[in-house]
TORPA-167734 format. One record per residue (C-alpha): residue number from 1; residue in three letters; x, y, z. Coordinates in steps of 0.2 Angstrom, whole numbers, plus 2048, in hexadecimal, padded with zeros to 3 digits. Layout:
% TORPA-167734
(atom NUM; 'ALA'; (X; Y; Z))
...
***
This chain:
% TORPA-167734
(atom 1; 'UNK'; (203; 705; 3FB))
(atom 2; 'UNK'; (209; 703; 40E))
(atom 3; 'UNK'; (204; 703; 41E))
(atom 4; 'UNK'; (209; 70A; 42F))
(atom 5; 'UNK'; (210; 6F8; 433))
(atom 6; 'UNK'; (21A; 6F6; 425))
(atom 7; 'UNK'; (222; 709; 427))
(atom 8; 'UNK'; (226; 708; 43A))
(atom 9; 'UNK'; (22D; 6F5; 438))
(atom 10; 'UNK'; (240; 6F2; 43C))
(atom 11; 'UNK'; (24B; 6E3; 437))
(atom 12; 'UNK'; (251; 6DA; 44A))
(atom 13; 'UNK'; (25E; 6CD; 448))
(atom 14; 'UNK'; (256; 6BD; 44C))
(atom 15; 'UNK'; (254; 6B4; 45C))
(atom 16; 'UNK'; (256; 6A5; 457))
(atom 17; 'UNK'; (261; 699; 44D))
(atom 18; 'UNK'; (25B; 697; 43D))
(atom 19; 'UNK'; (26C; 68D; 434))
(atom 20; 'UNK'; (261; 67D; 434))
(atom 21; 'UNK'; (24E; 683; 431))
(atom 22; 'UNK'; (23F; 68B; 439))
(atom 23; 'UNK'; (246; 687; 44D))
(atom 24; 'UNK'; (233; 682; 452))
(atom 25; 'UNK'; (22F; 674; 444))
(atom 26; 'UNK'; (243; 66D; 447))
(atom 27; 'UNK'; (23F; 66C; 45A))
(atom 28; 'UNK'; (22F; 663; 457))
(atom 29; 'UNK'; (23C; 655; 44B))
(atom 30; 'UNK'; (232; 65F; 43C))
(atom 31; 'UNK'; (240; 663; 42B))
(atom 32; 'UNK'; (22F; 666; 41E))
(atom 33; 'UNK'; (231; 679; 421))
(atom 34; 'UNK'; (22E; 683; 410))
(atom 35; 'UNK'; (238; 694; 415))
(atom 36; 'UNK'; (23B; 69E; 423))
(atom 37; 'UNK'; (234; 6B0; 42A))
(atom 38; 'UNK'; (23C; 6BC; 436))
(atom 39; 'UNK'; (231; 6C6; 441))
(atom 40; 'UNK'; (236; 6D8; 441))
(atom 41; 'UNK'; (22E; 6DC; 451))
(atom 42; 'UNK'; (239; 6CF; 45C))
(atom 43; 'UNK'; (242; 6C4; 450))
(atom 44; 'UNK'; (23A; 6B1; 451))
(atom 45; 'UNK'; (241; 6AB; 441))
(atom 46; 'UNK'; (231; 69C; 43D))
(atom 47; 'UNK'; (22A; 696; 42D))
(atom 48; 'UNK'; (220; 69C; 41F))
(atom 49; 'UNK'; (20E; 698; 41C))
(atom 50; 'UNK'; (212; 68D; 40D))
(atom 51; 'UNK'; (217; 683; 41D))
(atom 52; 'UNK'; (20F; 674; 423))
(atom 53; 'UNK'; (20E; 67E; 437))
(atom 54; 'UNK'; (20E; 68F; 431))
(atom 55; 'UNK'; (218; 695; 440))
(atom 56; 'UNK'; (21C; 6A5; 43B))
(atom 57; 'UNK'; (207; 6AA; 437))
(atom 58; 'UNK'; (206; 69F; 44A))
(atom 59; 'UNK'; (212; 6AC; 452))
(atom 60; 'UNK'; (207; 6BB; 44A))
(atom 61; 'UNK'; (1F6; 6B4; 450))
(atom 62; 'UNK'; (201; 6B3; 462))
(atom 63; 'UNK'; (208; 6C3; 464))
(atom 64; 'UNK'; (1FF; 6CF; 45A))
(atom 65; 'UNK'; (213; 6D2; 453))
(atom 66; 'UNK'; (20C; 6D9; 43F))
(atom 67; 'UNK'; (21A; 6D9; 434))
(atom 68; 'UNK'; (226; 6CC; 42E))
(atom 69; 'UNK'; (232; 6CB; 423))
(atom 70; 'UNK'; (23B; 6BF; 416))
(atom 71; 'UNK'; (249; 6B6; 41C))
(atom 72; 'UNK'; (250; 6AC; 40F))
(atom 73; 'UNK'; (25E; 6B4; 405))
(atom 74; 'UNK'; (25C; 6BF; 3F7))
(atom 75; 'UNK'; (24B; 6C3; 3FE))
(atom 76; 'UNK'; (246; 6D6; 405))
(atom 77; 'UNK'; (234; 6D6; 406))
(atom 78; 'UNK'; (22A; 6D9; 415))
(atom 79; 'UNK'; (216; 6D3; 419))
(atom 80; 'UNK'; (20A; 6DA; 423))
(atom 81; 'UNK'; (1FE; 6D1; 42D))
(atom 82; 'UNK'; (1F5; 6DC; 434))
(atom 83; 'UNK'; (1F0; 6E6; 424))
(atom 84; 'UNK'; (1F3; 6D8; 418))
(atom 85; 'UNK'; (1FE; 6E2; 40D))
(atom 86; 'UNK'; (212; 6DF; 406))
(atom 87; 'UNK'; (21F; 6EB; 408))
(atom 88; 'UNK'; (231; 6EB; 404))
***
């Protein structure tokens, strides 16, 4: 199963520098980032939810942006906030 979302996503390269972790929580002095997420509407790299701040779920909820993807290596699988549904 799929969604429009999912279909219609592309893969920008990312905005930001992502070398040393999620950009947002190493700004703030934070290193207890879990892994990272790459927004394929505008490429913000931020955390994942497993994440004390959740940046990456925080950047959905402020820009209505619905699909991220994986960014750590060896990973290719895409989520869906919008629908709720994984896609690769």
């Amino acid at each position: 199963m799929t969604c429009l979302h999912l279909k219609e996503s592309g893969d920008p390269a990312p905005q930001s520098a992502y070398e040393d972790g999620c950009p947002e929580c190493v700004a703030a002095g934070h290193h207890d980032w879990v892994h990272l997420r790459l927004c394929l509407t505008c490429g913000k790299v931020a955390c994942c939810d497993s994440s004390p701040r959740r940046h990456m779920s925080a950047h959905h909820q402020e820009s209505g942006h619905p699909v991220m993807r994986s960014f750590e290596p060896g990973e290719n699988w895409k989520w869906c906030f919008d629908d709720e549904l994984l896609g690769y």
